[in-house]
mmCIF file of the N, C-alpha and C atoms, coordinates in Angstrom:
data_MODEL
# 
_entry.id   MODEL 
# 
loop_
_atom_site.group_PDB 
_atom_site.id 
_atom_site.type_symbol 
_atom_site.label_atom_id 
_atom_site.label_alt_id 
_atom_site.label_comp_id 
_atom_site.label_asym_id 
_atom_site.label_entity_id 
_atom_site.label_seq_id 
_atom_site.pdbx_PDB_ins_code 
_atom_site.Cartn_x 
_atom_site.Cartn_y 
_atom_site.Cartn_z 
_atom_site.occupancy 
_atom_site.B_iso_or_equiv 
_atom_site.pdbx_formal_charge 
_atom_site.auth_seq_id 
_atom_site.auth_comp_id 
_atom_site.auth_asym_id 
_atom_site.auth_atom_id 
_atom_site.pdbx_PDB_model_num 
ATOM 1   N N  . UNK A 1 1  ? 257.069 71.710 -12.039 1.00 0.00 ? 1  UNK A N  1 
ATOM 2   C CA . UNK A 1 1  ? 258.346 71.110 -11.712 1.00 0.00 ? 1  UNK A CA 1 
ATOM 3   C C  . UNK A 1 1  ? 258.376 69.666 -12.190 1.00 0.00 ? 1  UNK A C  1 
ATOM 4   N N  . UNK A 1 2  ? 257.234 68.900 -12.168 1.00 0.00 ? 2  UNK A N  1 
ATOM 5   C CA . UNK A 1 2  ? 257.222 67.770 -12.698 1.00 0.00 ? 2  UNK A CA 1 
ATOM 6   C C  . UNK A 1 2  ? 257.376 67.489 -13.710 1.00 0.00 ? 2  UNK A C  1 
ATOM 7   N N  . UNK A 1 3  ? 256.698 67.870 -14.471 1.00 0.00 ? 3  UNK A N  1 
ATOM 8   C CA . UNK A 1 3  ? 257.034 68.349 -16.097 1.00 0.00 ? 3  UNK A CA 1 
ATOM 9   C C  . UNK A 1 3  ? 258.230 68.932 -16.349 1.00 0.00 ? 3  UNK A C  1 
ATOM 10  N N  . UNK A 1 4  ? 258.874 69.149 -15.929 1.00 0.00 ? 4  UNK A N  1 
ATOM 11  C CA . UNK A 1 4  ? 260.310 70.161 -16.269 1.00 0.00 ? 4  UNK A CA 1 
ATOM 12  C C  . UNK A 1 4  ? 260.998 68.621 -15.609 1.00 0.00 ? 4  UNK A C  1 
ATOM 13  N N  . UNK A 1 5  ? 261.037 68.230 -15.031 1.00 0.00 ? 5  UNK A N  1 
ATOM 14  C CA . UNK A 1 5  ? 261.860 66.982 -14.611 1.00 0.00 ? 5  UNK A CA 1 
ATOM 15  C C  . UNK A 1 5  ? 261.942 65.709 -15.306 1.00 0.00 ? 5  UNK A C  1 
ATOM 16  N N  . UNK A 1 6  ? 260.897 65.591 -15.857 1.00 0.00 ? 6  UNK A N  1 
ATOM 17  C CA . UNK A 1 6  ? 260.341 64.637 -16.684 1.00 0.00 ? 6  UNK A CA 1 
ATOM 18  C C  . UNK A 1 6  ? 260.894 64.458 -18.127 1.00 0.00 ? 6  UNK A C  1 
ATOM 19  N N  . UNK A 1 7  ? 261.194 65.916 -18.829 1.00 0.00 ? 7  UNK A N  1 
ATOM 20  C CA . UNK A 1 7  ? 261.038 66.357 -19.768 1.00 0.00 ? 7  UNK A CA 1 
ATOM 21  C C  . UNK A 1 7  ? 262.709 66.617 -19.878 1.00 0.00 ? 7  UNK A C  1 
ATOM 22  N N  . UNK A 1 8  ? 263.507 66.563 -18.859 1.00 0.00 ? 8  UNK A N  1 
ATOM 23  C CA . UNK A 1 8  ? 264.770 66.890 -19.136 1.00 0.00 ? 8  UNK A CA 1 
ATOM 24  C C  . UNK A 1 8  ? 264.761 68.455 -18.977 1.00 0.00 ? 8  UNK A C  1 
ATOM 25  N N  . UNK A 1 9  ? 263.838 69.228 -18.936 1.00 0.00 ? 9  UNK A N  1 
ATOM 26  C CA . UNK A 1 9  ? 264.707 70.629 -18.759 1.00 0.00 ? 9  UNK A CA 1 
ATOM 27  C C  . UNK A 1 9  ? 264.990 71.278 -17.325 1.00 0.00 ? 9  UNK A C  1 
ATOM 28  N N  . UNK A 1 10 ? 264.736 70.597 -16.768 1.00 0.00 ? 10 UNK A N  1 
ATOM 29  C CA . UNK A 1 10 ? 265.257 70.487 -15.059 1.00 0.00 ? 10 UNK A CA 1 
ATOM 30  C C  . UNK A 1 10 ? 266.114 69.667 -14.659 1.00 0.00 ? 10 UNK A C  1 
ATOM 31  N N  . UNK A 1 11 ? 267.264 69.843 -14.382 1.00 0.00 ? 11 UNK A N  1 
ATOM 32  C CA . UNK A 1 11 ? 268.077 68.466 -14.349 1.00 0.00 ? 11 UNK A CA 1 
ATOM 33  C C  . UNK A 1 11 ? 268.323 67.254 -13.065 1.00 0.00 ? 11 UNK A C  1 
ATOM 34  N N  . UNK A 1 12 ? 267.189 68.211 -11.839 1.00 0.00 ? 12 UNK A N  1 
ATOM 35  C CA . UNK A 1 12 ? 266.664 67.422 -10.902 1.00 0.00 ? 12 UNK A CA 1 
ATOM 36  C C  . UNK A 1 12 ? 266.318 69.059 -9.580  1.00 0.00 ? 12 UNK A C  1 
ATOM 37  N N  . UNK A 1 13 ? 266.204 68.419 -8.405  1.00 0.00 ? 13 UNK A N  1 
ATOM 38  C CA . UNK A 1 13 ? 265.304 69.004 -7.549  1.00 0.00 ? 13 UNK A CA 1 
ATOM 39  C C  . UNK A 1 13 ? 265.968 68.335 -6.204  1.00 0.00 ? 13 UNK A C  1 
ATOM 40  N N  . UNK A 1 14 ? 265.895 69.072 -5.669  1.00 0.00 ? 14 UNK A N  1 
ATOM 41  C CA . UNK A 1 14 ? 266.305 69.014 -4.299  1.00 0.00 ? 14 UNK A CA 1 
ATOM 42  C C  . UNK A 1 14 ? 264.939 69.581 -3.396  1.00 0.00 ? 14 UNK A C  1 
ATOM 43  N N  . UNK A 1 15 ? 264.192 68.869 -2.747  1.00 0.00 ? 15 UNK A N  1 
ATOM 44  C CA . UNK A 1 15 ? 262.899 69.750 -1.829  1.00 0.00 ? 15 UNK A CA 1 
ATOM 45  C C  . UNK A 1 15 ? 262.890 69.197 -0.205  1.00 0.00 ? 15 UNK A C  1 
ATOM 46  N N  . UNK A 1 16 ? 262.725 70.400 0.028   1.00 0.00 ? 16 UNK A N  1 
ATOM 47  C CA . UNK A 1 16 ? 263.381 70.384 2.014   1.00 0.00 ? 16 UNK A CA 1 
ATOM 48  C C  . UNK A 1 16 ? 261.371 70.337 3.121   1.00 0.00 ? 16 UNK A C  1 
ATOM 49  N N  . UNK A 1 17 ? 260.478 71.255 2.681   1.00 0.00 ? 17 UNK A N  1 
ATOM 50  C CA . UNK A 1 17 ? 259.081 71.197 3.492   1.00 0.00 ? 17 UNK A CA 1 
ATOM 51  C C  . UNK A 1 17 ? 258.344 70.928 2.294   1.00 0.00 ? 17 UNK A C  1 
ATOM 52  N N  . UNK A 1 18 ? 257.546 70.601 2.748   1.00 0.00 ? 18 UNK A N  1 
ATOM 53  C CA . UNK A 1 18 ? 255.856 70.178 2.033   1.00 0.00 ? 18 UNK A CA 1 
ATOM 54  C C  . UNK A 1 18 ? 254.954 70.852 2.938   1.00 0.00 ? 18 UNK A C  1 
ATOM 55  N N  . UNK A 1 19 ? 253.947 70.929 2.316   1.00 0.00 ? 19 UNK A N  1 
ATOM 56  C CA . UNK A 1 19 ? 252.737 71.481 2.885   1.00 0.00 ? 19 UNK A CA 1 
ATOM 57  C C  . UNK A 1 19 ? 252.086 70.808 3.745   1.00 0.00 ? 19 UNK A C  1 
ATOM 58  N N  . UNK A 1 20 ? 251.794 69.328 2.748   1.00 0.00 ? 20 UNK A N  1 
ATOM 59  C CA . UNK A 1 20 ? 251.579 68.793 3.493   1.00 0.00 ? 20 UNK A CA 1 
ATOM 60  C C  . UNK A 1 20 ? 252.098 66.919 3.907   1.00 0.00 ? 20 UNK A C  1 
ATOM 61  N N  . UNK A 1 21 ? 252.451 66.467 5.572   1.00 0.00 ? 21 UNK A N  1 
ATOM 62  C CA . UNK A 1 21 ? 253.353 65.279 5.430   1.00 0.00 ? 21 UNK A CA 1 
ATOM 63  C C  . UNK A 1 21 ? 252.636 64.664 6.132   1.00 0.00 ? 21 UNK A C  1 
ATOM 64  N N  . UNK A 1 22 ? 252.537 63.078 5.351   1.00 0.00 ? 22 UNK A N  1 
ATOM 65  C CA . UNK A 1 22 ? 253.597 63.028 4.075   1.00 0.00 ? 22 UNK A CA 1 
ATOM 66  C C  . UNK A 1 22 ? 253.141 63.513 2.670   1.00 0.00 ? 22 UNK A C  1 
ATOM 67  N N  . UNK A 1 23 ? 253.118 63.973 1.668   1.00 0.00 ? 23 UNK A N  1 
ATOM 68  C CA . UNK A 1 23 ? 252.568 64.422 0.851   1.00 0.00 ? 23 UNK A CA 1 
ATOM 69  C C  . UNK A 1 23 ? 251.571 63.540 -0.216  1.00 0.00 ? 23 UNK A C  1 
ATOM 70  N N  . UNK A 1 24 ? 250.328 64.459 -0.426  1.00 0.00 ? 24 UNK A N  1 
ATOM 71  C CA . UNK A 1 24 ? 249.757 63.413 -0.822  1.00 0.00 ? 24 UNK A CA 1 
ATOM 72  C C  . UNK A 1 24 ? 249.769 63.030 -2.575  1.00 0.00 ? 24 UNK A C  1 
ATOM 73  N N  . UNK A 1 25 ? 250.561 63.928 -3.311  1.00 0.00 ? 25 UNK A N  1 
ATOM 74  C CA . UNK A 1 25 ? 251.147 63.686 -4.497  1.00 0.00 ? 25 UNK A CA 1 
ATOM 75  C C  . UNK A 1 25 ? 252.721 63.339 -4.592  1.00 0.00 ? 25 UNK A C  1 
ATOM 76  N N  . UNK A 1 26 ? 252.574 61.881 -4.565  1.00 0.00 ? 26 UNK A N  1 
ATOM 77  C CA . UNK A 1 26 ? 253.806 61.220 -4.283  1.00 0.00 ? 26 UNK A CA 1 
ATOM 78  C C  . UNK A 1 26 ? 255.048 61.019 -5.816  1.00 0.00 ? 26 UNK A C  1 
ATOM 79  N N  . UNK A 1 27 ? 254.197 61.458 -6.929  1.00 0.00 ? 27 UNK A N  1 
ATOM 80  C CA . UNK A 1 27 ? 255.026 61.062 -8.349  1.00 0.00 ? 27 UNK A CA 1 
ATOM 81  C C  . UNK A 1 27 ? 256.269 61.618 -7.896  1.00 0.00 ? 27 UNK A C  1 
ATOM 82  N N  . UNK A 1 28 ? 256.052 63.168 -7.608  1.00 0.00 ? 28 UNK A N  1 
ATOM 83  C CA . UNK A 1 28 ? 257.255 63.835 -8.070  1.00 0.00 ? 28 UNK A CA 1 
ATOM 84  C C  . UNK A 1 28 ? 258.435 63.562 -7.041  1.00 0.00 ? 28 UNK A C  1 
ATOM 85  N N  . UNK A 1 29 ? 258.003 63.211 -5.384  1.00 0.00 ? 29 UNK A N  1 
ATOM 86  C CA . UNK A 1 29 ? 259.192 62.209 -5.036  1.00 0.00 ? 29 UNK A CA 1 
ATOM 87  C C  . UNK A 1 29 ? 259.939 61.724 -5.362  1.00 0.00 ? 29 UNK A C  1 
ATOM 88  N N  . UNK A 1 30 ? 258.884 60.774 -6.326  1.00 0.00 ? 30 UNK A N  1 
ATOM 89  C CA . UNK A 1 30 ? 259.391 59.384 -6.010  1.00 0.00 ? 30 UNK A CA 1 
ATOM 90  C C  . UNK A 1 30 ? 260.234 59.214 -7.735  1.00 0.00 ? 30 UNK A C  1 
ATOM 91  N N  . UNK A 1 31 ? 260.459 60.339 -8.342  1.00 0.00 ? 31 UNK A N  1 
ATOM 92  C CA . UNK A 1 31 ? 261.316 60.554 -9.803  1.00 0.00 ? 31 UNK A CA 1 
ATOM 93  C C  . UNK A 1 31 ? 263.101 60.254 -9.396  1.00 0.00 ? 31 UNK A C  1 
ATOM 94  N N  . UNK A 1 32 ? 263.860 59.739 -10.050 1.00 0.00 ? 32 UNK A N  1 
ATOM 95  C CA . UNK A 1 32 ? 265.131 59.860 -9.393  1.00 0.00 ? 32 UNK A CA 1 
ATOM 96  C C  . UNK A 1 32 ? 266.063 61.027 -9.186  1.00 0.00 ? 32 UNK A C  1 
ATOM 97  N N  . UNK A 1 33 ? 265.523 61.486 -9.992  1.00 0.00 ? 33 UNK A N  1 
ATOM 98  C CA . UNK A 1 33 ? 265.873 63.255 -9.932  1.00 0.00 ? 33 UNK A CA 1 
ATOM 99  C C  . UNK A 1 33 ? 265.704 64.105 -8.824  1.00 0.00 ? 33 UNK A C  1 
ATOM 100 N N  . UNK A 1 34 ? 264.750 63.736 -7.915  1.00 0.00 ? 34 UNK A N  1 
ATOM 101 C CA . UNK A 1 34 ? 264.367 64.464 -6.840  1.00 0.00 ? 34 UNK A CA 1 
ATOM 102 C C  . UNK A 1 34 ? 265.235 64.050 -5.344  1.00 0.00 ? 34 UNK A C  1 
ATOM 103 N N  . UNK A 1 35 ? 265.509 65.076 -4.564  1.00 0.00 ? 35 UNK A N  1 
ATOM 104 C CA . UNK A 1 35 ? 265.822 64.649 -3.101  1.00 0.00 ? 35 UNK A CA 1 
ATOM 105 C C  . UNK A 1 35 ? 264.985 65.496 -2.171  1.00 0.00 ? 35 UNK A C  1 
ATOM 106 N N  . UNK A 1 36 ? 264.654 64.435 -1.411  1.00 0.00 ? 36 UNK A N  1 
ATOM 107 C CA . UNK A 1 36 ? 263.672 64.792 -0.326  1.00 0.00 ? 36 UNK A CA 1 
ATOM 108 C C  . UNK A 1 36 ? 264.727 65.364 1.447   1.00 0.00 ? 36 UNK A C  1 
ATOM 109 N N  . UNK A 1 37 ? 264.114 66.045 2.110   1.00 0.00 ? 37 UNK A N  1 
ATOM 110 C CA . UNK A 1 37 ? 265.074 65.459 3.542   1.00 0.00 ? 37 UNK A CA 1 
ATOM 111 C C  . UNK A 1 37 ? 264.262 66.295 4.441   1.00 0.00 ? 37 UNK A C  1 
ATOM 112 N N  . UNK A 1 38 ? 264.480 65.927 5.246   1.00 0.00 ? 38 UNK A N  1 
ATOM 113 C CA . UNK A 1 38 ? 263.043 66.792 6.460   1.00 0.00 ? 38 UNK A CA 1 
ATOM 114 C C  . UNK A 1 38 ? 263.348 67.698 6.775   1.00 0.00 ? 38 UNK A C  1 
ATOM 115 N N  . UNK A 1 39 ? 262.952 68.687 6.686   1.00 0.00 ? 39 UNK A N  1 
ATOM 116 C CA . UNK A 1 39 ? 263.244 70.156 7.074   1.00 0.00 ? 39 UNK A CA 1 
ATOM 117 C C  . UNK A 1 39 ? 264.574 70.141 7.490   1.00 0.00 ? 39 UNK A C  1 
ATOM 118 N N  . UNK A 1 40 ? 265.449 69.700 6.849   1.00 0.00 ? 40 UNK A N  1 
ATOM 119 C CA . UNK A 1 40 ? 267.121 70.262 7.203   1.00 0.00 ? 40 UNK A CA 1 
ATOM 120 C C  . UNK A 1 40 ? 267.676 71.573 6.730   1.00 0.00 ? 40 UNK A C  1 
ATOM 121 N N  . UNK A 1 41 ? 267.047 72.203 5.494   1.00 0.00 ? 41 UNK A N  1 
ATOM 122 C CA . UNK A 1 41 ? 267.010 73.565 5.072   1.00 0.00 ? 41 UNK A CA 1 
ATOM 123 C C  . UNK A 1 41 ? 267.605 74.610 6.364   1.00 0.00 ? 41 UNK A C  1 
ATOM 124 N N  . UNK A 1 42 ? 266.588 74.258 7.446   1.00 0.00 ? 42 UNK A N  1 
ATOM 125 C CA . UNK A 1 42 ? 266.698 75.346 8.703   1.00 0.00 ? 42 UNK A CA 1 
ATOM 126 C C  . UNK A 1 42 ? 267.967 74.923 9.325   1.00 0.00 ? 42 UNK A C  1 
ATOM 127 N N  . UNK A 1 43 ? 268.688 74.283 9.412   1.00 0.00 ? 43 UNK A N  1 
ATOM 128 C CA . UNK A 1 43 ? 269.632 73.402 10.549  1.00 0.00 ? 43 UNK A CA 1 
ATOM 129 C C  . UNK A 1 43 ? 271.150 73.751 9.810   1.00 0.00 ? 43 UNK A C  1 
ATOM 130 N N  . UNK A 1 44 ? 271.019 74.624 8.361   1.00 0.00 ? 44 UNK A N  1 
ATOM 131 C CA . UNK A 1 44 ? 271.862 74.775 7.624   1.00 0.00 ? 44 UNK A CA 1 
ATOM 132 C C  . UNK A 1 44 ? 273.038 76.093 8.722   1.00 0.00 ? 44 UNK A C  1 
ATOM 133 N N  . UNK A 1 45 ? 274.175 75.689 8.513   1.00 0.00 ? 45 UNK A N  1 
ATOM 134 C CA . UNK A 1 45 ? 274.880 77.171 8.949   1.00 0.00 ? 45 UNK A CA 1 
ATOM 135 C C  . UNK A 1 45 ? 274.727 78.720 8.013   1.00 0.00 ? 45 UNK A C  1 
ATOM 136 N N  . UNK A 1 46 ? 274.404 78.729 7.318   1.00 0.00 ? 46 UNK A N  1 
ATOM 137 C CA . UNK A 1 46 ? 273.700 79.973 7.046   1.00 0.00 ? 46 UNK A CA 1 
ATOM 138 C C  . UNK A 1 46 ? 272.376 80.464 7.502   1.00 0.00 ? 46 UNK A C  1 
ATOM 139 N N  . UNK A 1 47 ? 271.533 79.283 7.422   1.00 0.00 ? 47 UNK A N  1 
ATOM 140 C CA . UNK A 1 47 ? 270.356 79.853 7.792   1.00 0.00 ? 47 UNK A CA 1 
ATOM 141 C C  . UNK A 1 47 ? 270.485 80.302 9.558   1.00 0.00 ? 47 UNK A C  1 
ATOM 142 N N  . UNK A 1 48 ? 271.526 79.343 10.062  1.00 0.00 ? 48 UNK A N  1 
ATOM 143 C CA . UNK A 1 48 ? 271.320 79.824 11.329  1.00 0.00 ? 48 UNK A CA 1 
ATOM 144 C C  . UNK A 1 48 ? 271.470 81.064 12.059  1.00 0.00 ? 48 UNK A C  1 
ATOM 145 N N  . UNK A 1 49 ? 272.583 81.902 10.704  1.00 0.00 ? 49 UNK A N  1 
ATOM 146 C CA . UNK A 1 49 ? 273.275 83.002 10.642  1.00 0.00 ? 49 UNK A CA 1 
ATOM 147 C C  . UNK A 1 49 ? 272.002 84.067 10.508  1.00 0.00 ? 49 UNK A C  1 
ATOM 148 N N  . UNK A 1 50 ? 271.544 83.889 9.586   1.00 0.00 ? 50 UNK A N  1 
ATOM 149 C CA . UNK A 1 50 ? 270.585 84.491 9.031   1.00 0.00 ? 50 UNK A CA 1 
ATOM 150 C C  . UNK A 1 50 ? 269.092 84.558 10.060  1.00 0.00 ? 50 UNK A C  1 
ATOM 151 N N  . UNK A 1 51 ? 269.027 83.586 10.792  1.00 0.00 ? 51 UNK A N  1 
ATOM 152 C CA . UNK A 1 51 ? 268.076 83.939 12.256  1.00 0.00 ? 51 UNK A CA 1 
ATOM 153 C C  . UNK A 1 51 ? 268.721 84.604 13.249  1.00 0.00 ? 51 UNK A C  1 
ATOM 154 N N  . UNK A 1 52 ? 270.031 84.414 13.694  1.00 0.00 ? 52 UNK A N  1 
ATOM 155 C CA . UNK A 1 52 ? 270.866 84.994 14.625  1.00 0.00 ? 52 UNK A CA 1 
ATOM 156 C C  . UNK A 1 52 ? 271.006 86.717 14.288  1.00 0.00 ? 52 UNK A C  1 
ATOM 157 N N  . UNK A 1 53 ? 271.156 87.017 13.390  1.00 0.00 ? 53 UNK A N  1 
ATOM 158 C CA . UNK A 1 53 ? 271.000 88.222 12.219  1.00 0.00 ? 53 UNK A CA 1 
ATOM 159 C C  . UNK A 1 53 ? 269.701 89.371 12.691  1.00 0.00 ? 53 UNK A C  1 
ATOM 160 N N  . UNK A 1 54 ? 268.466 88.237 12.216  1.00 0.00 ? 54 UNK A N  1 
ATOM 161 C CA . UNK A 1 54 ? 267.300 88.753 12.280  1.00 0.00 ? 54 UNK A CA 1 
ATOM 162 C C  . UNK A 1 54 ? 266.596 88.778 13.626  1.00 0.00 ? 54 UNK A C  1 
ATOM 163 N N  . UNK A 1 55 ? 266.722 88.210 14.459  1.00 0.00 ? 55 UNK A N  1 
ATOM 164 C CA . UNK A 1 55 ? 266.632 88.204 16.009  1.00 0.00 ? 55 UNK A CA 1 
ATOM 165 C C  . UNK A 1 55 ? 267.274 89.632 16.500  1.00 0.00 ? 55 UNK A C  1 
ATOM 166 N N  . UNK A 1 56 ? 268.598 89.788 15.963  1.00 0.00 ? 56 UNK A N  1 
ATOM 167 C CA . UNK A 1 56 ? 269.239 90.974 17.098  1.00 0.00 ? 56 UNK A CA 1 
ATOM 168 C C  . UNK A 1 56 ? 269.059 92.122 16.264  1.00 0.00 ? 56 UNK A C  1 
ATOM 169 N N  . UNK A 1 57 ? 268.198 92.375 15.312  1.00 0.00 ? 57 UNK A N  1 
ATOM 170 C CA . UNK A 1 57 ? 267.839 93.382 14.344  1.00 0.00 ? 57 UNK A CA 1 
ATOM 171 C C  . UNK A 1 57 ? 266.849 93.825 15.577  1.00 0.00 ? 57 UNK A C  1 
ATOM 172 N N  . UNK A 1 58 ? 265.859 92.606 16.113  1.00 0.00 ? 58 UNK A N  1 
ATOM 173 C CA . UNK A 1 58 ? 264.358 93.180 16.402  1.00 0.00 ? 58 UNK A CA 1 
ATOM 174 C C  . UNK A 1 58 ? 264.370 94.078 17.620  1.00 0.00 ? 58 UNK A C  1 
# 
């Protein structure tokens, strides 16, 4: 991904978890291309749909 960002054939990145925080390979952060945000991915109204979904499946 870094290389693809770098290089222009990615035209940027949006990344929601890391493995590990704060991460300890900071380049690809810190590129202007990239957006970081703390686990907001989950807090999305779809995803919430999509647990509400999978809960009343079980």
């Amino acid at each position: 991904l870094f290389d693809a960002l770098v290089s222009g054939l990615c035209g940027g990145a949006g990344l929601d978890v890391f493995l590990e925080v704060p991460p300890k390979n900071t380049k690809l952060i810190q590129l202007p291309k990239v957006i970081c945000t703390p686990h907001l991915v989950a807090s999305s109204h779809e995803a919430q749909i999509r647990v509400a979904v999978e809960i009343s499946e079980q």
